[in-house]
N, C-alpha and C positions, 0 to 999 in steps of 0.2 A: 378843554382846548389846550391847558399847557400839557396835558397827559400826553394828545396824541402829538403835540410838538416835540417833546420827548421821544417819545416813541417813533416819530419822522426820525430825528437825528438817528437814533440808533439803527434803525435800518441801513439808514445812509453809511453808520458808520462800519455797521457789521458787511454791508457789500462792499464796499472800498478796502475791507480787508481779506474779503474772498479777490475784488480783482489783483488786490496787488501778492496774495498768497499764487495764483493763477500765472500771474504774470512772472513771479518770483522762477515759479515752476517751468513756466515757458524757456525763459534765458537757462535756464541749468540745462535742460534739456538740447537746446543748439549748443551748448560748452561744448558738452558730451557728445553731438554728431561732429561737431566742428574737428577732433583728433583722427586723422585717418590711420594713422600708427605712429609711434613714438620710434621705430627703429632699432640701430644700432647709437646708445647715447654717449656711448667712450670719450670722441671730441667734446660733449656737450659739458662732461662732467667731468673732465682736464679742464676746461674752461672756467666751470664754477667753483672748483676746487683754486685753482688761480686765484679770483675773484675773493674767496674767504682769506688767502695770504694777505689781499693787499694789495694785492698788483695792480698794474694799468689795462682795461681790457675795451678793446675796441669791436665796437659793433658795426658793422656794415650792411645796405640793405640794396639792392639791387633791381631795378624793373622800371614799369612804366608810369603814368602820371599818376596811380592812386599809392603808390611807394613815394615818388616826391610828394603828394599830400594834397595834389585837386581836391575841391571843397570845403577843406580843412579850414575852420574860420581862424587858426591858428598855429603856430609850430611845434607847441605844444601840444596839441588838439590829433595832432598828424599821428598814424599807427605807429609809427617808427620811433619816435621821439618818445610814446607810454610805455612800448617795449623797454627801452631805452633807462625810462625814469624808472617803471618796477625791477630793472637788477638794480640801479642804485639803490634804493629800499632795500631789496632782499642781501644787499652786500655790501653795505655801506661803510666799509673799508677800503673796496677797491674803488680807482679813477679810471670811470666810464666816457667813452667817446664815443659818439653817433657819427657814421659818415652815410651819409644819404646820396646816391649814387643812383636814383631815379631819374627817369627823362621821359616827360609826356609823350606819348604815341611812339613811343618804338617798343620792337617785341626781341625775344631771343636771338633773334638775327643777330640785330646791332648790339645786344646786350653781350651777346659774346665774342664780340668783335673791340669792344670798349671797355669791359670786365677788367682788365688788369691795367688798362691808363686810369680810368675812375674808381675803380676801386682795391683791385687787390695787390696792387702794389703797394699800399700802406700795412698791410701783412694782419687783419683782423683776427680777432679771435673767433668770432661767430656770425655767419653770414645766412640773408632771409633774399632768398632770391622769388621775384613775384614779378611772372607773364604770364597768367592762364587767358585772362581776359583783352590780350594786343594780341596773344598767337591764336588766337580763333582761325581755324578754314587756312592756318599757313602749315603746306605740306613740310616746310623744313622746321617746325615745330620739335621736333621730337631730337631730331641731330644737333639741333642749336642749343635747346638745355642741354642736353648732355654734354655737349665743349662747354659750358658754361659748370656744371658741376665737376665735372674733370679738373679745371683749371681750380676750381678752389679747390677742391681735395686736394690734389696735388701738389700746393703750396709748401714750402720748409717746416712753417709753424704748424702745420696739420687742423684750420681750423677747423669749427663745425660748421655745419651746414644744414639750412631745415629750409624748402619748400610750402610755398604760402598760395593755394590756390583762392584767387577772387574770381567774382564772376559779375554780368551785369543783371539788369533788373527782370530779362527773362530767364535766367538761372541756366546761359551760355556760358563755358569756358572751356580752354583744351587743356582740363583737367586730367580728361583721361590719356590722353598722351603723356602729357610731363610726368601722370604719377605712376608711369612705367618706369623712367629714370628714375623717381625716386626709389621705390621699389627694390628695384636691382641694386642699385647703394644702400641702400639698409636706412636712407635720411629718414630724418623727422618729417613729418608732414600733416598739414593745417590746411581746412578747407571750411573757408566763407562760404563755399558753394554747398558745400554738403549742412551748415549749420543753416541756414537761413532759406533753400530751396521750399521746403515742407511748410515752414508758415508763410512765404509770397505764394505757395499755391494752394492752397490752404481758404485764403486771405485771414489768417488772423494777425497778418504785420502785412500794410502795403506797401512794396515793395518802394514807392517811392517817399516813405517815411525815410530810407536808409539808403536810397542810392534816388537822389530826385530825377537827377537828368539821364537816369538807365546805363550810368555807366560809371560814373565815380561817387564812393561814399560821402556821406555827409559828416559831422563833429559823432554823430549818434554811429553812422556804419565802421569811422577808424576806432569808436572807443568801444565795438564788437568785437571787429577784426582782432585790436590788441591784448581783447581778456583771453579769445580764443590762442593765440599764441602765446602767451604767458601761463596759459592750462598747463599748456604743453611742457612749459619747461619748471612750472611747479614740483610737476611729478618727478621729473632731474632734479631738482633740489632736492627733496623729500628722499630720495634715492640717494644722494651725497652724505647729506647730512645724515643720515641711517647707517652709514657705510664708512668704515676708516679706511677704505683701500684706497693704497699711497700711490700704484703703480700700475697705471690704465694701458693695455697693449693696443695699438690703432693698429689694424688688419691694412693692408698693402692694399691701394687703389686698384680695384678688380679690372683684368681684359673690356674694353667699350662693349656695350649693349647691342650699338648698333653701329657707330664707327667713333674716331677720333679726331676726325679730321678740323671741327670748330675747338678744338681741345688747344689749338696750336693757331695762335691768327693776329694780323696786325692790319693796323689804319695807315693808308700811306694818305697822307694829310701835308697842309705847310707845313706843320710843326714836323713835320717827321720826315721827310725828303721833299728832294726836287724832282719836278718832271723831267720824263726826259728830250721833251719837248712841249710848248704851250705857245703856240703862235695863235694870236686872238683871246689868249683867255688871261684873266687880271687875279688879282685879290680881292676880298670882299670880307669884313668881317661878321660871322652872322651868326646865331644861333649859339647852343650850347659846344659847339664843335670847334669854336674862335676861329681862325681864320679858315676860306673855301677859295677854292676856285670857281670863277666867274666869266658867259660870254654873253653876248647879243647879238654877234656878228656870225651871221649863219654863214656855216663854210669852216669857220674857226675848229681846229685841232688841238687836242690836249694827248700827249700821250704816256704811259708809265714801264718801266719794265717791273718784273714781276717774277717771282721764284716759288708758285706754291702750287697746288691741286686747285683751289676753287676761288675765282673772281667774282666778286660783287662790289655793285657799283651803292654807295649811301648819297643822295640827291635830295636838296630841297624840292617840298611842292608847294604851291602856292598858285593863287592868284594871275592870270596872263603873264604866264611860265611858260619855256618851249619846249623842243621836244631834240633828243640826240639819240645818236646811230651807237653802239658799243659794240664792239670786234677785239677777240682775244685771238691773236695771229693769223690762222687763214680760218677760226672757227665762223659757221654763220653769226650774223650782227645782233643783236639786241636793241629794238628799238624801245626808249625811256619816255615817257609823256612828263615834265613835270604841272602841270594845268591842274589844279584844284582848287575845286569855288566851293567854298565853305565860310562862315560867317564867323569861325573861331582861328583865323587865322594860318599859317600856314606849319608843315612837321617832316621828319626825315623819312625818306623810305630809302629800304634796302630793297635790292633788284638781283638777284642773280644771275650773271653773265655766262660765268664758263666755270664746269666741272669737271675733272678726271686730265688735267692738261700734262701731269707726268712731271719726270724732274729737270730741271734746266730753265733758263732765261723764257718770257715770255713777254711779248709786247702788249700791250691794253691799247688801244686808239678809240677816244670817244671823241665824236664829231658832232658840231652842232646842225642841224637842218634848218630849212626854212620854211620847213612844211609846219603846224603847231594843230592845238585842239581849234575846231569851232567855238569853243568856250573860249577862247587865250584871243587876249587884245597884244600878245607881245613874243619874245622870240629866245626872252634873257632864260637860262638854265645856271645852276647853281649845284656843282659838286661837293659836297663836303668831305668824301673823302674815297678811297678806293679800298675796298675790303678783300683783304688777302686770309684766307685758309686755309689749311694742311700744309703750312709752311714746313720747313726742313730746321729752320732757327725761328722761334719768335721774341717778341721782347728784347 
């Protein structure tokens, strides 16, 4: 009897070290799909070479709720923040800053509309931009990362820049759009989608062990997400450290891919101008955006002038929200629903008004109506801001 209790255990033991030799082999194997190319690493390894001096080197990371850290049972737990903590380990000489620059449900739109008030105006050394999984099915996907890559290249300090594609629990993302921009930049680029697709289809990982509610990771999907980034920039260490070259040349920000026009963009918001008229419409302070514009009174006019190629309207949705009329000069109007019944609350949408408007003065007139959704017990609509593109000055 004690023999074959013996002989129990050591089965037991010997398969627990086939699954975890198994399982060992699994995670190495998504490392390894998760790098979709390492690039041009020039900025990367200007940066890390920094970093070995001493210096202060600022991280900044850019996107939608699974970049601010949805699910994340803590802020340390968040992909950003382990990113963050393994260059302090690997350079623990230099004084590292995370600025998190994440904002639930918005996609490239807004992200390149906001990009230099949230984040790159603090002038980062190394920047992780992640919307594959908000720009899903949006046609302006592809122009909007690229204003948004543009703008960080583009910067004084020449930071770097690496491309982080997530995706949700059926292994959707517009991957393949953004990693055209990446591409043509030469960035680094990481895909959750490409490391993890094979075992949720698979099922040898369900898919909701790592993403429960199909669309943001859990403590187990950012502490994926951050080894698979930190692969990447292993391999840049390993490269520095091998290498004494003092004198990195960064190649001149290539002609746009496809245009430039999100390259160049501002929010006209309270903090940033007055209207040039707002009869019926208040203040209200709301959201990550601080104060908005606010009416109830249908009929109420808000109007803006405006100096760029392309108008968009950013609108809170919510809950018995109403709905307004948008008119950029004599262009046809843009009707905005803001009505959204959902149980998690309400988020920004960006609208696209008017494109191709040319150079000179333009008026924006957004009007509130009193027509609303079937769904809307109400009439109140909430601007947060007016998104201006292909401006002539920005910043």
């Amino acid at each position: 009897m004690r023999r074959m209790i013996i002989l129990f255990i050591l089965v037991l033991a010997v398969s627990a070290g086939i699954t975890a030799q198994a399982a060992e082999s699994r995670d190495e194997k998504m490392v390894k799909r998760s790098l979709v190319r390492l690039g041009d690493t020039t900025r990367l390894e200007r940066v890390m070479r920094k970093s070995l001096n001493g210096e202060k080197i600022i991280i900044g990371v850019l996107g939608g709720s699974i970049t601010e850290g949805a699910l994340a049972t803590s802020h340390d737990k968040r992909w950003a923040n382990q990113v963050a903590q393994w260059w302090r380990e690997q350079f623990p000489k230099a004084e590292v800053e995370l600025i998190n620059a994440g904002i639930g449900a918005t996609g490239s739109a807004i992200g390149s509309h906001r990009a230099y008030m949230n984040l790159l105006h603090h002038r980062p050394d190394f920047i992780i931009v992640e919307y594959s999984v908000n720009d899903r099915n949006d046609p302006l996907a592809t122009e909007c990362m690229e204003g948004i890559i543009r703008q960080a290249l583009s910067l004084v300090n020449q930071p770097a820049v690496m491309q982080l594609f997530m995706c949700g629990g059926d292994c959707t993302s517009e991957q393949d759009e953004h990693e055209k921009v990446g591409r043509y930049y030469h960035l680094p680029m990481v895909s959750f989608r490409d490391a993890v697709a094979p075992e949720f289809k698979s099922g040898r990982i369900a898919s909701t062990d790592i993403i429960p509610d199909y669309v943001h990771p859990n403590d187990t999907g950012h502490k994926l997400c951050a080894r698979f980034i930190t692969n990447a920039l292993e391999r840049v260490r390993e490269k520095v450290l091998n290498n004494s070259e003092e004198s990195l040349y960064i190649k001149p920000v290539s002609a746009p891919l496809v245009n430039d026009i999100f390259e160049h963009t501002a929010l006209l918001m309270p903090s940033t101008c007055k209207p040039k008229s707002k009869a019926g419409w208040s203040l209200v302070k709301l959201w990550h955006f601080g104060k908005a514009w606010e009416s109830a009174d249908p009929g109420s006019v808000i109007e803006f002038e405006v100096d760029c190629d392309t108008v968009g309207v950013i609108f809170y949705r919510a809950k018995n929200m109403g709905m307004v009329e948008c008119r950029v000069d004599d262009h046809d109007p843009v009707r905005l629903d803001a009505c959204f019944v959902a149980n998690w609350g309400g988020y920004a949408q960006y609208a696209l008004v008017a494109r191709g408007l040319g150079a000179g003065k333009h008026t924006v007139q957004i009007q509130l109506l009193d027509q609303k959704s079937e769904k809307s017990n109400g009439n109140r609509f909430v601007v947060l801001a007016v998104a201006c593109a292909g401006m002539h000055q920005a910043h």
